[in-house]
C-alpha positions as CSV (number, residue, x, y, z in Angstrom):
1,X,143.3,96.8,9.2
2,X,142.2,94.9,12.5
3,X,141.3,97.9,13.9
4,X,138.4,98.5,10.9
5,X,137.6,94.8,11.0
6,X,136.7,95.0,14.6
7,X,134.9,98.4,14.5
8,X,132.7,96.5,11.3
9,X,132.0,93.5,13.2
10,X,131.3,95.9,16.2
11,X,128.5,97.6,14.4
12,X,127.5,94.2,12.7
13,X,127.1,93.0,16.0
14,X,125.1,95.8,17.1
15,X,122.5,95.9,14.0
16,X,122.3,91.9,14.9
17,X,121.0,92.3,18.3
18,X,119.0,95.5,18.1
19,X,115.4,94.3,19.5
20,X,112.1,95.9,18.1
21,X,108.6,95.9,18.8
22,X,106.4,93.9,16.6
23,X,102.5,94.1,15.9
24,X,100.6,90.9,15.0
25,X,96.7,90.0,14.8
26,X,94.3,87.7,16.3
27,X,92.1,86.0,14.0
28,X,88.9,83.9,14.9
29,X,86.3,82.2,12.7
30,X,83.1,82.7,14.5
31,X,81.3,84.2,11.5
32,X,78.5,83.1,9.7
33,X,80.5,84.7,6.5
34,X,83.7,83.6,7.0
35,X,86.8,85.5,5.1
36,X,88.7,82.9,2.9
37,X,91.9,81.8,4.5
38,X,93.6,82.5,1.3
39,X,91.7,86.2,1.8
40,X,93.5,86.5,5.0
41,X,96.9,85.3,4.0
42,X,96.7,88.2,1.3
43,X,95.7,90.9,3.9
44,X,98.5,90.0,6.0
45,X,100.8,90.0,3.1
46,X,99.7,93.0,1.9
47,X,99.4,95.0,5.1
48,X,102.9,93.7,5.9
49,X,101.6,92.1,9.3
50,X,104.3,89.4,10.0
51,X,102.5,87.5,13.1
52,X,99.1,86.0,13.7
53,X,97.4,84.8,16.3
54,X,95.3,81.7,15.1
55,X,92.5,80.8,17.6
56,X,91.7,77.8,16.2
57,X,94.4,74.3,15.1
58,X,92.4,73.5,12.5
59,X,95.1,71.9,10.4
60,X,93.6,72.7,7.2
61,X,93.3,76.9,8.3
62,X,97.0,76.1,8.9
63,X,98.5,74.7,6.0
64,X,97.4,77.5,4.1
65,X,100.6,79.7,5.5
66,X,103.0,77.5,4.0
67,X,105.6,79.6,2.0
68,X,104.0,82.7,3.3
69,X,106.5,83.7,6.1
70,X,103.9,84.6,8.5
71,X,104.7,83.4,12.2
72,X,102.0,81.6,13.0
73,X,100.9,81.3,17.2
74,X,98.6,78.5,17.4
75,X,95.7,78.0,19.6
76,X,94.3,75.2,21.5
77,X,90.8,75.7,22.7
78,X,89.8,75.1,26.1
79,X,87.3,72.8,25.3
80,X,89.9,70.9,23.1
81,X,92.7,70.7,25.9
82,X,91.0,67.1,26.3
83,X,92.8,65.6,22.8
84,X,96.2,66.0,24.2
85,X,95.7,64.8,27.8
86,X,97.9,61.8,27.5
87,X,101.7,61.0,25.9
88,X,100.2,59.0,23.0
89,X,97.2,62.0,22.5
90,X,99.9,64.9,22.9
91,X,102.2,63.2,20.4
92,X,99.4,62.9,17.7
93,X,98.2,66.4,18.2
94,X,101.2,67.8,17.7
95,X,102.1,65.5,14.8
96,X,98.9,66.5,12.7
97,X,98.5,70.0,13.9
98,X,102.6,71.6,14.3
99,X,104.8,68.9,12.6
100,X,103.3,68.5,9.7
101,X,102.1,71.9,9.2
102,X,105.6,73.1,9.2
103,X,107.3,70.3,7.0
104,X,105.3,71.8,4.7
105,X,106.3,75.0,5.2
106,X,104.3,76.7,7.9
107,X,106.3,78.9,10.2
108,X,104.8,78.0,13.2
109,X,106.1,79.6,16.3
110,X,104.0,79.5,19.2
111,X,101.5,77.2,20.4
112,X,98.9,78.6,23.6
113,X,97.2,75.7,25.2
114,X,93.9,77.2,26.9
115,X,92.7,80.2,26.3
116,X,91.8,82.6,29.7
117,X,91.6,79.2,31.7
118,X,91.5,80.9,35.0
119,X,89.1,83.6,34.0
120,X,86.0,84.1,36.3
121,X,84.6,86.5,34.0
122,X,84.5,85.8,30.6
123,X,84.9,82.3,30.0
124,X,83.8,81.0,33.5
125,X,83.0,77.5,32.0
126,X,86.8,77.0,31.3
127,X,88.2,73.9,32.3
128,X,91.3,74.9,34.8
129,X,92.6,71.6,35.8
130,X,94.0,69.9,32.6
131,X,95.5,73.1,31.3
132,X,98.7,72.9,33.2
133,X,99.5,69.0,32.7
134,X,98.9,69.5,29.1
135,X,100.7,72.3,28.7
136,X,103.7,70.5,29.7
137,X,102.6,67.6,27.9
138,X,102.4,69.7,24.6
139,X,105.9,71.0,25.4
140,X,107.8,67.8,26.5
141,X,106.3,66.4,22.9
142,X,107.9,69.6,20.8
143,X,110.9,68.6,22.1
144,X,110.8,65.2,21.1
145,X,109.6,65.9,18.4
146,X,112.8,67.9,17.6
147,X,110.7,71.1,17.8
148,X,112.5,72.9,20.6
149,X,112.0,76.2,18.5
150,X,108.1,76.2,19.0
151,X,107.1,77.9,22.5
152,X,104.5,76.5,24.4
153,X,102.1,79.2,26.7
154,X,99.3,79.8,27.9
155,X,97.1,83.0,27.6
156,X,95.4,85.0,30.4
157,X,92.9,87.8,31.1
158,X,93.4,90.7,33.7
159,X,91.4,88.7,36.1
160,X,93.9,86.3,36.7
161,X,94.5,89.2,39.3
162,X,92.9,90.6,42.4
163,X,91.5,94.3,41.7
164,X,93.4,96.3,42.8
165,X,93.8,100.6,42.5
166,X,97.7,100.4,42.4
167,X,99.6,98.3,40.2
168,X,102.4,97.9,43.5
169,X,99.4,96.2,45.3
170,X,98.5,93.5,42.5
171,X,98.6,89.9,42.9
172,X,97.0,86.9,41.4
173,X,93.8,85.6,42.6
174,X,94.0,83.7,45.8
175,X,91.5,80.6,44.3
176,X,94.0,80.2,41.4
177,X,97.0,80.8,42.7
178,X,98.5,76.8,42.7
179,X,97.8,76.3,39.4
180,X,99.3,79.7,38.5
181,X,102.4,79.5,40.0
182,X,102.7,75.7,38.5
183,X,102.7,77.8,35.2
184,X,104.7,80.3,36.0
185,X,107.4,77.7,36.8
186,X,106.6,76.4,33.7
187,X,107.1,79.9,31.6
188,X,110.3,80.4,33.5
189,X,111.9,77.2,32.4
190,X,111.0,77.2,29.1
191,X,112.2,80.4,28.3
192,X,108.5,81.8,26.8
193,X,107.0,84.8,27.7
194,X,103.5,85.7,29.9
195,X,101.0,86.3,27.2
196,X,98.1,89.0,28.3
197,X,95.0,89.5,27.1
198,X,93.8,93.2,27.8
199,X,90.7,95.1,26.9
200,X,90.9,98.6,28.3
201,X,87.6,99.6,27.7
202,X,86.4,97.1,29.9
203,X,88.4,97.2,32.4
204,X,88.2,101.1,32.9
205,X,84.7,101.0,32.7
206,X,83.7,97.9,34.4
207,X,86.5,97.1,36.6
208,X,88.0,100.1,38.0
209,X,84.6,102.7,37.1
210,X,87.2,105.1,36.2
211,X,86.8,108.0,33.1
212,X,86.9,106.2,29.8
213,X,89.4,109.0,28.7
214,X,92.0,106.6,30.8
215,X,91.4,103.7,28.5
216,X,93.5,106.4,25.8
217,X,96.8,106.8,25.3
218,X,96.5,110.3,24.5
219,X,94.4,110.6,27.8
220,X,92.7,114.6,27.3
221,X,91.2,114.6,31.3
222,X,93.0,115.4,34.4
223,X,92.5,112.1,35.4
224,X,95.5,109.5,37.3
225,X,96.9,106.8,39.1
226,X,99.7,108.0,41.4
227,X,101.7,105.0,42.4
228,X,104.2,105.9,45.1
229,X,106.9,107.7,42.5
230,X,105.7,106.2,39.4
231,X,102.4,108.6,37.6
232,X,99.7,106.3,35.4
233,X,97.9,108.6,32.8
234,X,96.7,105.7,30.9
235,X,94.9,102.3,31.6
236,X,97.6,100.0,29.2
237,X,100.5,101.0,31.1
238,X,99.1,100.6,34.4
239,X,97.1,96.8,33.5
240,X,100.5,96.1,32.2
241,X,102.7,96.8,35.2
242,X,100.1,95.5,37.4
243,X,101.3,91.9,35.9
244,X,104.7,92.9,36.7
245,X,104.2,93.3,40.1
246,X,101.9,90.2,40.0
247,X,105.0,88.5,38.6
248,X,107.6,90.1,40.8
249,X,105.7,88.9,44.2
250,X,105.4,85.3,42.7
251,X,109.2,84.9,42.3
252,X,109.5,86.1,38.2
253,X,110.9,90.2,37.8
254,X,112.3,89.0,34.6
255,X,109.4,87.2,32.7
256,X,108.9,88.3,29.4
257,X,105.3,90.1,29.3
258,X,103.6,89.5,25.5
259,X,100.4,91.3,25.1
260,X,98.3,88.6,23.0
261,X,95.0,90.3,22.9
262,X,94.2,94.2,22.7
263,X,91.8,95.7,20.8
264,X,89.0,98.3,21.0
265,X,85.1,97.0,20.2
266,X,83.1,99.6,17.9
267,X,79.2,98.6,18.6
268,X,77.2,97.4,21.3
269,X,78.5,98.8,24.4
270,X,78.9,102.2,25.7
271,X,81.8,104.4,24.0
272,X,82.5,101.6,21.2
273,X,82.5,103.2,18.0
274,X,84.5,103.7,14.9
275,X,85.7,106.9,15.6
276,X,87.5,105.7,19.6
277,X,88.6,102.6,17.9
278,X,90.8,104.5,15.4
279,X,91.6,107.0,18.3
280,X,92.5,103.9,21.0
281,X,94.7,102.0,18.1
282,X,96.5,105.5,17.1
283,X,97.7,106.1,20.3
284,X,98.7,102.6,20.8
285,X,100.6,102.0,18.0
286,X,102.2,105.2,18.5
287,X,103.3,104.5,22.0
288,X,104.6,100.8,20.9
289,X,106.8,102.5,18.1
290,X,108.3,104.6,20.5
291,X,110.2,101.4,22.6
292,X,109.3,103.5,25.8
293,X,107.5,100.6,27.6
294,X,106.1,100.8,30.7
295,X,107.5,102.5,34.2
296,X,108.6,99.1,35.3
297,X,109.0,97.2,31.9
298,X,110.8,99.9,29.8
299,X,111.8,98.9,25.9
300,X,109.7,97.2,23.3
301,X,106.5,96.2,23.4
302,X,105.3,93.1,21.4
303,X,101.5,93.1,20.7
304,X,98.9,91.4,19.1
305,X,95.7,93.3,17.8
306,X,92.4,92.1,18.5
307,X,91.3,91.5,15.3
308,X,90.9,91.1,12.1
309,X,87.6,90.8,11.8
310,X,83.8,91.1,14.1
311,X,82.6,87.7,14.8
312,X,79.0,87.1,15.1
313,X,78.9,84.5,16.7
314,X,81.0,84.8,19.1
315,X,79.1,84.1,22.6
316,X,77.6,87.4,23.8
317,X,77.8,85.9,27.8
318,X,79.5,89.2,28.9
319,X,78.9,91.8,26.3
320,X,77.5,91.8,22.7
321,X,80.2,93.9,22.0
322,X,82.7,90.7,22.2
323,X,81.5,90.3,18.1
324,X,82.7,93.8,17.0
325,X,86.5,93.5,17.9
326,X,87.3,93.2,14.5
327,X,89.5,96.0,12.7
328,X,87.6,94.5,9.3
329,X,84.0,94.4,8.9
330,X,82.7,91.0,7.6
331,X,82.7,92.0,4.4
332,X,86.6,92.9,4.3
333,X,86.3,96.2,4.4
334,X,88.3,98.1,6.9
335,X,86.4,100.3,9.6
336,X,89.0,102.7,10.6
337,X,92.2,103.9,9.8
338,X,95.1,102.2,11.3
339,X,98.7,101.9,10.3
340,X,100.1,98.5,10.9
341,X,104.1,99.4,10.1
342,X,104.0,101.7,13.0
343,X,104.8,104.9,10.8
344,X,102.0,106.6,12.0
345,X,100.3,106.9,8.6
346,X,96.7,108.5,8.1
347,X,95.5,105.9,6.0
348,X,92.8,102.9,5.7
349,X,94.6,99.3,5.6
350,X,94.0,96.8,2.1
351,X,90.8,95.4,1.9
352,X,90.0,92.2,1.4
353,X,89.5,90.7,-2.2
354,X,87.4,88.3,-3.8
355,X,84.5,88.9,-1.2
356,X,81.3,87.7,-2.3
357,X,78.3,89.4,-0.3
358,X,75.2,87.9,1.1
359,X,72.1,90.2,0.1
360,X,70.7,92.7,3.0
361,X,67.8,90.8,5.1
362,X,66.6,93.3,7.9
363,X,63.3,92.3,10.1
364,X,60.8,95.6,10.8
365,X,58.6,95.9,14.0
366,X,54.8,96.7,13.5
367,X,54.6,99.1,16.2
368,X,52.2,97.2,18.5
369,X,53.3,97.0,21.9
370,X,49.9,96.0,23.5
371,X,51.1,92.6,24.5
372,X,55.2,93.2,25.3
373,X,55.3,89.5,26.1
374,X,54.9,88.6,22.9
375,X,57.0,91.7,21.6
376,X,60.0,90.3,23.6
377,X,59.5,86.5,22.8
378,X,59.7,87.5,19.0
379,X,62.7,89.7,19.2
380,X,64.4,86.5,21.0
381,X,63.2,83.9,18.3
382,X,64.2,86.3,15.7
383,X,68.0,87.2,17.5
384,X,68.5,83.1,17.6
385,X,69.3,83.6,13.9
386,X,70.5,87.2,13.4
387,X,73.0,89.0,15.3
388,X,71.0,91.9,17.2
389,X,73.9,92.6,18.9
390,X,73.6,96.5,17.1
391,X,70.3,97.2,19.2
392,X,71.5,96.8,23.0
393,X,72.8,99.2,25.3
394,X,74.9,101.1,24.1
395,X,74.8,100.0,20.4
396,X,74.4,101.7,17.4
397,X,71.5,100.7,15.8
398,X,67.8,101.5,16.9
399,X,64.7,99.5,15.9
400,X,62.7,101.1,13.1
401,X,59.7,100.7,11.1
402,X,61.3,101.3,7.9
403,X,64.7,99.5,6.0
404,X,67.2,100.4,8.7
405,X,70.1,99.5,6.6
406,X,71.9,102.7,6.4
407,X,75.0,104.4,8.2
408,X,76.9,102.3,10.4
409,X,73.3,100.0,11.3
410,X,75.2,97.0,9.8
411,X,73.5,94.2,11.3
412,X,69.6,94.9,11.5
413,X,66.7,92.7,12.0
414,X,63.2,92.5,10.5
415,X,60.4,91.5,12.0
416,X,57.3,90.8,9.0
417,X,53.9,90.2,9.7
418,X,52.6,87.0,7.8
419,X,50.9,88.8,5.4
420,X,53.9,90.9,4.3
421,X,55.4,88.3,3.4
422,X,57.2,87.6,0.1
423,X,55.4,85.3,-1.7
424,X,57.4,82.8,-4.4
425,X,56.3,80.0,-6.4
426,X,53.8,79.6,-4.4
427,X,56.1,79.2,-0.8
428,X,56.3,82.0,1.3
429,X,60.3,83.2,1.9
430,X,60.7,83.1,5.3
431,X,64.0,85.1,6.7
């Protein structure tokens, strides 16, 4: 009898601890049409996504969780870092946008002060000295407040560190360094993990000016990164060992590594499309569900997907393709097939419901090109209101003289003359 009582608990025991990869989503609000919070709480449910990435602690985006289950990482903005730079601001920010949230029934696990702080890249405005002291201001406050279960991060780009070919050579920047290892001090005592943003498109492209085929999992060139004993055949593995090096040479083998941004854009840049989004996530997916990790962080892999949805107007500073991330178009209709419960299923994820649609405006170019100063200075005036985002480099969209709203030309501009204008009730409808 003790013998079968110690074999069940054994395999109790077992079941208890066994650790498994988990895929969440970012989700921003940068749209002019923005989905419905209650919209996106039903995606989740229905998709069966249990984590989300909020980049935004607007309280009442929050509350709308409550009951739902869904662990929630909460995000304070760079340029909102200010509102908790002092005990007495740090204990009413946490009060109105964690505490109260989850006494109502938000299952908020995460909060990441700063987002990229130390980039030099994308967000090169960032703010890097306050990050730090109120990240540890936000952290002694959870504890205070009794709320020792909520982590407290930060998340990062790949250029917190130095390019480098080999992931063995990696280390972080040399003009960020202090600040870095004052967090990484902080990560190690609290217990939470490094969170990465990574993008391989760009930095395959961009970065290294390697083939895009690396940026793939299921990498079809010859193409690699031999690394002493260890082979690269793929750009995630390698960006994400890189860090563990990085993190090795500071003093931290052990840290935890959470991916909290990866995605694949699918218009305006070169080699974003549908058809390589659906192929990059595939192969990703497939590779977390596996548990193989990386050659120097083998097991699970916990990710979040960059994102739900394109934001257009999202800043454009680096790339317009920074407002097609999104897995949904605006609407809330899925681009691509992707399977979020990592059973590598060939089908299309729920769409969104309840959507109402805004009515097509496009603008259409009269051809005359005789003064290209004024060309371009109209194409600007109009692109301050629209997203033109489809018709750069790269994009998929082309300007034409007729209605260019067909096949995946989603976001199109048109240009009127005055006198093709719509005239009604006498006022002439301007777009």
């Amino acid at each position: 009898m003790r013998v079968k009582m110690s074999l069940m608990c054994f395999m109790v025991l077992i079941m208890a601890t066994q650790v498994t990869s988990f895929v969440g989503i970012t989700w921003g609000r940068l749209q002019t049409q923005q989905l419905v919070p209650s919209m996106v709480v039903d995606l989740l449910l229905q998709n069966k996504i249990p984590q989300l990435r909020l980049m935004t602690s607007g309280y009442d985006i929050i509350e709308i969780f409550s009951g739902t289950n869904i662990s929630l990482s909460v995000t304070m903005g760079n340029q909102f870092v200010w509102q908790a730079n002092r005990n007495d601001l740090a204990y009413v920010w946490v009060n109105d946008r964690i505490k109260d949230p989850i006494n109502k029934g938000v299952n908020i696990v995460e909060v990441t002060v700063g987002s990229e702080p130390f980039s030099n890249t994308f967000l090169k405005e960032a703010n890097n000295n306050q990050v730090v002291p109120v990240l540890k201001l936000i952290r002694e406050t959870l504890d205070d407040m009794k709320l020792g279960h909520v982590r407290a991060t930060t998340g990062h780009g790949m250029d917190v560190l130095k390019v480098s070919k080999f992931p063995s050579e990696a280390d972080f920047r040399d003009d960020i360094k202090k600040p870095m290892l004052e967090s990484l001090e902080e990560f190690n005592r609290t217990g939470v993990p490094f969170v990465l943003y990574m993008f391989p498109i760009h930095f395959v492209k961009e970065i290294m000016n390697y083939t895009m085929e690396f940026a793939f999992m299921d990498n079809k060139s010859g193409f690699k990164i031999v690394d002493g004993n260890i082979t690269y055949t793929n750009a995630v593995e390698l960006m994400i060992d890189s860090l563990a090096w990085a993190l090795k040479k500071a003093g931290y083998p052990d840290m935890k590594i959470m991916i909290g941004q990866i995605g694949w854009p699918t218009d305006g840049y070169p080699h974003a499309n549908i058809k390589n989004a659906e192929r990059f996530h595939k192969g990703l997916l497939k590779y977390v569900a596996s548990k193989k990790g990386t050659p120097l962080r083998p097991g699970p892999l916990d990710i979040y997907l960059h994102s739900l949805s394109d934001e257009n107007e999202f800043r454009t500073i680096f790339g317009t393709f920074q407002r097609h991330w999104g897995i949904y178009r605006a609407d809330g209709n899925p681009k691509y097939k992707i399977d979020f419960s990592l059973k590598d299923r060939d089908e299309y994820p729920t769409e969104a419901k309840g959507i109402v649609k805004m009515p097509n405006r496009w603008c259409k170019f009269n051809g005359d090109t005789s003064n290209m100063y004024l060309v371009n200075k109209n194409y600007d005036l109009a692109c301050k209101t629209a997203d033109c985002t489809r018709l750069e480099k790269g994009a998929s969209c082309k300007i034409v003289a007729t209605n260019p709203s067909v096949e995946n030309c989603e976001f199109p501009i048109e240009i009127l003359a005055f006198q093709d204008q719509i005239v009604q009730n006498g006022m002439v409808l301007r777009i």
